[in-house]
C-alpha positions in Angstrom: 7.4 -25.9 -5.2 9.5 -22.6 -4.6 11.2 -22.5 -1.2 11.0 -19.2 1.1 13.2 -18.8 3.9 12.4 -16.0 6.2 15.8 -15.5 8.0 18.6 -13.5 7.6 21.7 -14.0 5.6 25.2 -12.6 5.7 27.2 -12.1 2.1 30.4 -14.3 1.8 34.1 -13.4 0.9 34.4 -15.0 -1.5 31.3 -15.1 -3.3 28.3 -12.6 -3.7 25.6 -14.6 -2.4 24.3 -15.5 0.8 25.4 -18.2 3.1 23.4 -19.0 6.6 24.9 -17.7 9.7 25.5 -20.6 12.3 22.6 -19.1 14.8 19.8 -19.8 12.0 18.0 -22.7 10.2 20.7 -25.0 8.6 20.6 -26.3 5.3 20.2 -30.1 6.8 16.4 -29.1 7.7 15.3 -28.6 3.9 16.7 -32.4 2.7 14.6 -32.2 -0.5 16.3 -28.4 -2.0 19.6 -29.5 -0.5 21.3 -31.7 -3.1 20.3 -29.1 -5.9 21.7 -26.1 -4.2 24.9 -24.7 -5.5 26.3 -21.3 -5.5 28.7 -20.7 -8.3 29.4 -24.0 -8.9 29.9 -25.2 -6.0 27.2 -27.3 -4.4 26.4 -27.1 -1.3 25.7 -29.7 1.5 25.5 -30.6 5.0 28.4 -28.8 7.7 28.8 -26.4 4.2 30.1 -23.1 5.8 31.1 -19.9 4.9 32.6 -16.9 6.6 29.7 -14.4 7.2 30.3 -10.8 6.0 28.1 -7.8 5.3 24.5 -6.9 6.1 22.1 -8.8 3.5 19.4 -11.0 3.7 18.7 -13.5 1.4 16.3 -16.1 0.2 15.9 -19.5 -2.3 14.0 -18.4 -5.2 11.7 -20.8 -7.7 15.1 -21.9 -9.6 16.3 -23.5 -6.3 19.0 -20.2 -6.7 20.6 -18.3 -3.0 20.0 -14.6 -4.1 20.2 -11.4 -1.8 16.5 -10.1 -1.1 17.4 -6.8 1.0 19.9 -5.6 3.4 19.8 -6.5 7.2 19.4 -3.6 8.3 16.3 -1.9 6.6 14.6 -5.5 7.4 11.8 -5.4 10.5 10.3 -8.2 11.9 6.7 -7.0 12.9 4.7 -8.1 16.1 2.5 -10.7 13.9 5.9 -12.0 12.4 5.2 -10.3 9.1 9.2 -8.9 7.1 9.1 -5.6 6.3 12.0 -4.1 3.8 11.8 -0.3 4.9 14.1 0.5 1.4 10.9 -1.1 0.0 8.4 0.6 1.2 10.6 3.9 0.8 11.0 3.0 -2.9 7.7 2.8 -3.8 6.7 6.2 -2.2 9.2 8.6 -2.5 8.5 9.8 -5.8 5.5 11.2 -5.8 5.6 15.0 -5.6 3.8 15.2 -2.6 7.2 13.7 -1.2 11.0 15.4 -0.8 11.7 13.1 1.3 10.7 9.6 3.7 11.8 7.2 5.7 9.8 4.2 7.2 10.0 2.9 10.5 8.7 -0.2 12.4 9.6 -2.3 15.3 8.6 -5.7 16.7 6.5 -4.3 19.3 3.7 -3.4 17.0 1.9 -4.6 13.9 2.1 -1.7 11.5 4.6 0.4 9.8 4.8 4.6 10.6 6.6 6.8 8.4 8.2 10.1 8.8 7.6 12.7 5.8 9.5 16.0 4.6 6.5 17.1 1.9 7.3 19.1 -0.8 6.4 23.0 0.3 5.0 24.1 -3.2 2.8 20.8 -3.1 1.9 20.7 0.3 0.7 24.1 0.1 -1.3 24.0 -3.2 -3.0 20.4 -0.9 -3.8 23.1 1.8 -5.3 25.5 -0.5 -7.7 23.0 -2.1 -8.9 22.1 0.9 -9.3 25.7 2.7 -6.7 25.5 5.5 -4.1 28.1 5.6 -1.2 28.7 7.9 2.7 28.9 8.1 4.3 25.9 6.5 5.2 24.7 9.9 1.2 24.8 11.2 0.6 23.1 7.8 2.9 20.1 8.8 1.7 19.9 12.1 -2.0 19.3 11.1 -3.6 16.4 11.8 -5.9 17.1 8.5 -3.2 17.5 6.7 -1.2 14.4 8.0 -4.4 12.5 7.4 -4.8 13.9 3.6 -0.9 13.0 2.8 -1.3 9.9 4.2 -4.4 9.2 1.4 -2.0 10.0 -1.1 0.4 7.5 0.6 -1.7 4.2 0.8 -3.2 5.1 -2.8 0.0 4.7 -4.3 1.2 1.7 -1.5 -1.6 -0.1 -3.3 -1.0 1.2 -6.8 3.1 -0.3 -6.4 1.6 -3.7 -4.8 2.8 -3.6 -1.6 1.7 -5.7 0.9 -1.2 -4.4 3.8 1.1 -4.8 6.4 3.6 -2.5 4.5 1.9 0.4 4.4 2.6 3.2 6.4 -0.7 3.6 8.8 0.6 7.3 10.5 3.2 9.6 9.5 4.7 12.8 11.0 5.2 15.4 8.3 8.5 17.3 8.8 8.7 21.0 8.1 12.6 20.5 8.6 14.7 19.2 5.3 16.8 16.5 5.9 20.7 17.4 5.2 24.0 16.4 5.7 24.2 19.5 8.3 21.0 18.3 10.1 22.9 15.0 10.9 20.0 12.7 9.6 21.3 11.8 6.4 24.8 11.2 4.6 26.7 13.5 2.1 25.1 11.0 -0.1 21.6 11.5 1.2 21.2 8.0 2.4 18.8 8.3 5.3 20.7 7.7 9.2 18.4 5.8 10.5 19.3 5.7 13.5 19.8 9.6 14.2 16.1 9.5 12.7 14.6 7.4 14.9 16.4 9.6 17.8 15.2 12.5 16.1 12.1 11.4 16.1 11.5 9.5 19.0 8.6 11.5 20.6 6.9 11.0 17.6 7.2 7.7 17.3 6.0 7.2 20.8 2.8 9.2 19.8 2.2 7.1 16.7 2.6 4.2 18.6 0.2 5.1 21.0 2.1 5.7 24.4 1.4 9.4 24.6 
């Protein structure tokens, strides 16, 4: 029987898998995986420890093998206990052509995932033309029908990539605003901050979530 261990793991020094940190479930509980673990080479056993570096999680897959699932930090734990990988989520939805840009978001206070959207301006607009609304592109990406209609496009191909229910975004705030290395929300990279996001968009988030 394949073992899943929802924790979180940090990467060793000295090798590139994933060790437990001291604070979460020891080896010593799973007595039956524990004499065929090894991580290259070296097998593991009770009072095994390594030095905990980086930001990973990890889990035992069907081959009894330690192997890095996701990084730490784009890993939420939901209100019902459900894992949510944000990068995930992000992956399977960021290239559709509605879609410049997203970023996922999710806390342990609540049971569903929110996202905030830049949409692509050409597609966005052709969207609004189909469907008889009209505007600047900033009243465009403040509509509620519009939000509504993106999000359709969203969960259609959340479902079409096999995410989970729980992993689909259930509100989004569309973003008129492109996210640059000036704007202070991304890197020179484009990796998304998401920390300056979250700031950025913190009334937002409060509105998705129901407190305004």
């Amino acid at each position: 029987m394949a073992v899943v261990l929802r924790a979180k793991f940090l990467v060793g020094t000295f090798i590139q898998e994933v060790p437990f940190p001291p604070a979460l479930t020891p080896f010593s509980n799973l007595p039956d995986v524990l004499p065929q673990l090894s991580v290259l080479g070296r097998r593991l056993h009770e009072g095994t420890r390594f030095r905990n570096f980086g930001r990973n999680k990890g889990g035992i897959d069907p081959d009894v093998c330690l192997k890095i699932i996701d990084r730490k930090k784009d890993l939420v734990k939901l209100q019902a206990g459900e894992h949510v990988s944000l990068g995930k989520v992000e992956a399977a939805l960021k290239n559709l052509s509605l879609i410049d840009n997203i970023c996922a978001y999710a806390n342990s206070y609540h049971s569903y995932v929110i996202g905030f959207v830049v949409p692509n301006q050409k597609e966005l607009t052709e969207l609004a033309r189909k469907k008889g609304l009209h505007g600047t592109w900033e009243l465009l990406c403040n509509s509620c029908e519009m939000e509504n209609e993106i999000l359709k496009v969203l969960s259609e191909a959340a479902i079409s990539a096999s995410l989970e229910e729980f992993e689909i975004p259930v509100k989004i705030r569309l973003s008129p605003e492109p996210w640059t290395p000036e704007t202070g929300l991304v890197t020179d990279a484009f990796k998304l901050k998401r920390q300056e996001l979250k700031t950025h968009y913190q009334a937002d988030i409060e509105r998705m979530y129901g407190r305004k």
